[in-house]
C-alpha positions in Angstrom: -6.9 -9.0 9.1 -6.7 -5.1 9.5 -8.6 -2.8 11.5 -8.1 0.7 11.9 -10.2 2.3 14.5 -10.7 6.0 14.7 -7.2 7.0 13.2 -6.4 10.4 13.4 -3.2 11.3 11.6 -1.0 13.9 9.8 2.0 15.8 9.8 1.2 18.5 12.1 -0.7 17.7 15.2 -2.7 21.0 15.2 -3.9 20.3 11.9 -4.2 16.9 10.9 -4.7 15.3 7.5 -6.8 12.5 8.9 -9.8 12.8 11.3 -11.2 10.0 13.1 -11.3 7.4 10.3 -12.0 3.8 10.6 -11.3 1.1 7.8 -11.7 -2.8 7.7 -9.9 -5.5 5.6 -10.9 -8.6 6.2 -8.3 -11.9 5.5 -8.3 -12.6 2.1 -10.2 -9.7 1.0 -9.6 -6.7 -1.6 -10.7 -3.5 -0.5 -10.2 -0.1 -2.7 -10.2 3.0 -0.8 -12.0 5.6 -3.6 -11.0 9.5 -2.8 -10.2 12.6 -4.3 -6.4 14.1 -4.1 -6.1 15.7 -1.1 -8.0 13.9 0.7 -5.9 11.8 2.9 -6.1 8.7 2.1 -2.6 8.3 1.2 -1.1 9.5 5.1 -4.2 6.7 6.3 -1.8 3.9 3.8 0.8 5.0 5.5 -0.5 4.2 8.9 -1.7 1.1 7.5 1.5 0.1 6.7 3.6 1.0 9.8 4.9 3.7 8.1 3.1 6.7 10.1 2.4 6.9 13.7 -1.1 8.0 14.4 -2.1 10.6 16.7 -5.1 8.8 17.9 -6.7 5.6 17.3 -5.8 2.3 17.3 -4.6 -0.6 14.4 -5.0 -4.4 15.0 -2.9 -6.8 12.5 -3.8 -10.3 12.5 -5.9 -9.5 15.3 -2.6 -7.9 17.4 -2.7 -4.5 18.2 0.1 -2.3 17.1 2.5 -0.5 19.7 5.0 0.6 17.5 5.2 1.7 13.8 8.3 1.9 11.2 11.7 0.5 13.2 10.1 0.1 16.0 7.5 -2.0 15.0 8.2 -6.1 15.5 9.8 -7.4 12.3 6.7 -10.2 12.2 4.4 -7.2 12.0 6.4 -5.3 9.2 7.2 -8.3 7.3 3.4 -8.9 7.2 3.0 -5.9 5.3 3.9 -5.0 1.6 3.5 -1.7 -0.2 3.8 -0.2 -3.8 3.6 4.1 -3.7 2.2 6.0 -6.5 5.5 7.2 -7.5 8.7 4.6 -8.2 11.5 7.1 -8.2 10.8 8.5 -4.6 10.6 5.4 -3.7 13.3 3.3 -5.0 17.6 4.1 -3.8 19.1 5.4 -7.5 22.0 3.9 -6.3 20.6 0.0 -6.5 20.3 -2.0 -9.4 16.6 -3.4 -10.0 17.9 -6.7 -8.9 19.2 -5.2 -6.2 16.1 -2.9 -5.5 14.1 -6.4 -5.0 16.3 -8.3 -3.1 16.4 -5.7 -0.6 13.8 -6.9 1.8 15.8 -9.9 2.0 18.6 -9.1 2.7 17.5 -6.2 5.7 15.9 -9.7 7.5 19.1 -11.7 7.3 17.3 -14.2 4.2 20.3 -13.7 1.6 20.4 -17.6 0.4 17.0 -16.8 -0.4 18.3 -14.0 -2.8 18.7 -15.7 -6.2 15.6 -17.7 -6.7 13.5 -15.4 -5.3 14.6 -12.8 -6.9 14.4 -14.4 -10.5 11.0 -15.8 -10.0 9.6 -12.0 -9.1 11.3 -10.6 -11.7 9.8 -13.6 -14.3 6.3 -12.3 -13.0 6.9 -9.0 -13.0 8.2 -9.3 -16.5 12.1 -7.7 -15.8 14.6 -9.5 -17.8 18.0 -10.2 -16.8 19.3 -6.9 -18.8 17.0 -4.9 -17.1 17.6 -6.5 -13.5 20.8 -5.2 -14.1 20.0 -1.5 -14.5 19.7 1.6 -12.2 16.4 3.2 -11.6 17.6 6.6 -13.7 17.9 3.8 -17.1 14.5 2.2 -16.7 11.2 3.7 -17.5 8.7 4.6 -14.6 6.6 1.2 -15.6 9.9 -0.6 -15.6 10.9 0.7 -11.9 7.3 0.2 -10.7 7.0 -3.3 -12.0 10.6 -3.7 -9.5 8.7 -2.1 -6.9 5.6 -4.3 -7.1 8.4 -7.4 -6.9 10.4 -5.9 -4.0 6.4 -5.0 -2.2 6.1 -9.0 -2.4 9.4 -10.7 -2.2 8.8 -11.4 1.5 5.6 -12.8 0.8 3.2 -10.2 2.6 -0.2 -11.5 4.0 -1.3 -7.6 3.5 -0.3 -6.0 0.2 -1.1 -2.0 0.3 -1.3 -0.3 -3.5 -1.3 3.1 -2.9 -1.9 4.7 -6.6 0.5 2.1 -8.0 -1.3 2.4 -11.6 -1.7 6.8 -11.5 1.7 6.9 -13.4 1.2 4.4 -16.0 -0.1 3.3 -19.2 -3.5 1.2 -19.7 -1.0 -2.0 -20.7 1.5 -1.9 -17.8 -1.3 -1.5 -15.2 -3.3 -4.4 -16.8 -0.3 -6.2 -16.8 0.4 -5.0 -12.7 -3.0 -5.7 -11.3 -2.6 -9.0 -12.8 0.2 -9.6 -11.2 -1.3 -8.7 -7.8 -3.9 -11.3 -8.5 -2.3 -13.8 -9.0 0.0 -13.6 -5.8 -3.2 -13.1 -4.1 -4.8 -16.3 -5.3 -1.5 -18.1 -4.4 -1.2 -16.8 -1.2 -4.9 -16.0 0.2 -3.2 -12.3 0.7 -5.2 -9.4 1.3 -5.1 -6.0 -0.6 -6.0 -2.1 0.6 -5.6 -0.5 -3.5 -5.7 3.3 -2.7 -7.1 5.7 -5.9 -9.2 8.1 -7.3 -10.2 6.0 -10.5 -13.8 4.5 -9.6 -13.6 2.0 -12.8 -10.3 0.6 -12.0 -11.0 0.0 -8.1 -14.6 -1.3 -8.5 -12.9 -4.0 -11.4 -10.1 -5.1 -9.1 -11.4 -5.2 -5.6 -14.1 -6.9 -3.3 -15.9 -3.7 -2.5 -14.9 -0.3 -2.8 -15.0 2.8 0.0 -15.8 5.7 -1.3 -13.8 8.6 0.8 -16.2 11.8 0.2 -14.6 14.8 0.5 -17.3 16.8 2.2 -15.3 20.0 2.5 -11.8 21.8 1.0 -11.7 23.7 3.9 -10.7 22.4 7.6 -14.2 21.0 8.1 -13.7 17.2 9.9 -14.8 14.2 7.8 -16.5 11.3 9.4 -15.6 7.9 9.6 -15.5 5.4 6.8 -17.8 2.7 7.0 -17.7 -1.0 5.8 -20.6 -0.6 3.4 -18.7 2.3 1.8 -19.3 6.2 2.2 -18.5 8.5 5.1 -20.8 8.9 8.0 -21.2 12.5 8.5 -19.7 14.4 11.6 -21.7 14.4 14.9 -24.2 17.3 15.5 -22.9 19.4 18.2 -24.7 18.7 21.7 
C-alpha cells in the first residue's frame, strides 16, 4: 500500500530533519510510528501524505511511484490519502463553518451533490450535531474541531488514513471516542492507517505493530532506517 524508501526530508536541505528512513504499510494494515518530539516523524507524515517533497528517496502508493507531491501530485493519488494533524486550529480555515470544514474535500474535486449526505453521515459518526455543524472553529472546543477534522480526513473515503498526534490534545473520552471512529471506517472500508505518536500504550492498543523511532542522538548525529520489525537500524560504520 505504502512504501517509503530511504526518505530524506526537511526544511533546509543542509540540515535535514529526516535521514534516510524507510517505512512500510501494507493494504489493510495499522501501523503506529512510536518517537520522541523532535524526532521527525511528523515532516516523514508529511511526505507520506503528499504534503512534503523529499530530498531523496522514493514513495510508492498502491504500488505507483510518486512524481509529484501537494498540487502537483494526480488527484487519484491525493484523494487516496487522508490526514488528521495534532493540532485542529492550524489546521482548519476560521472562516468555515464545521459543516463547511467537512464538506470541503468535496467540493475542491467537483463532488458537491455528494455534499449533504455525506456530510451528515460523518458528522453522525463523528458525533457533531446540527448546532454544532453550524459553528466556526473559534466557538467549538479543540475535541469538537478535531472530531470535524477526523470527518473532513475521511469524507472522500481515503484507502490510506495518516493520524499524526490526532489524540495529543485531547481528553481520555474524546480520543476513545476518535480511535473508535477510525476503526470502524477501517473495517468498512479495508483502509489502512500510519497513527504517528509518542504514547507507547495508545499505539501498541490501536495498531497492527508499532515502530519504534529511537532517537539515538539530540545532536546532528544521522539516524538509521526504520525497519518493519520495529527499531532503527544503526548508521553504517565508516569504511
Amino acid at each position: 500500500m505504502l512504501e517509503l524508501t530511504r526518505i530524506t526530508a526537511g526544511y533546509d536541505r543542509r540540515d535535514p530533519v529526516v535521514r534516510d528512513v524507510s517505512l512500510h504499510v501494507g493494504g489493510g494494515e495499522a501501523v503506529g510510528l512510536l518517537g520522541p518530539s523532535g524526532c521527525g516523524k511528523s515532516t516523514l507524515a508529511k511526505v507520506a501524505a503528499l504534503l512534503h517533497r523529499p530530498d531523496a528517496g522514493t514513495m510508492t502508493l498502491d504500488g505507483t511511484v510518486i512524481r509529484g507531491w501537494r498540487h502537483r501530485a494526480p488527484r487519484e493519488q491525493r484523494t487516496a490519502v487522508g490526514v488528521v494533524f495534532q493540532q485542529p486550529r492550524l489546521s482548519a480555515d476560521p472562516r468555515l463553518s464545521l459543516r463547511e470544514l467537512i464538506a470541503q474535500p468535496l467540493r475542491s474535486t467537483g463532488r458537491r451533490r455528494d455534499v449533504p449526505e455525506r456530510v451528515a453521515e460523518l458528522a453522525r459518526s463523528v458525533g457533531l450535531s446540527d448546532e454544532l455543524l453550524e459553528r466556526r472553529p473559534h466557538a467549538v472546543s479543540d475535541g469538537q474541531l478535531q472530531r470535524a477534522c477526523l470527518a473532513r480526513a475521511l469524507v472522500l473515503r481515503p484507502r490510506l488514513l495518516i493520524c499524526d498526534e490526532m489524540t495529543a490534545m485531547l481528553d481520555a473520552s474524546t480520543t476513545a471516542a476518535l480511535v473508535a471512529v477510525v476503526e470502524r471506517y477501517r473495517a468498512e472500508s479495508g483502509a489502512a492507517l500510519l497513527a504517528v505518536g509518542h504514547d507507547r500504550v495508545l499505539l501498541e492498543r490501536w495498531c497492527d505493530r508499532t515502530v519504534r523511532w529511537d532517537e539515538r542522538d539530540t545532536g546532528k548525529t544521522p539516524v538509521g532506517p526504520v525497519t518493519a520489525g520495529g527499531g532503527l537500524r544503526p548508521p553504517a560504520a565508516p569504511r
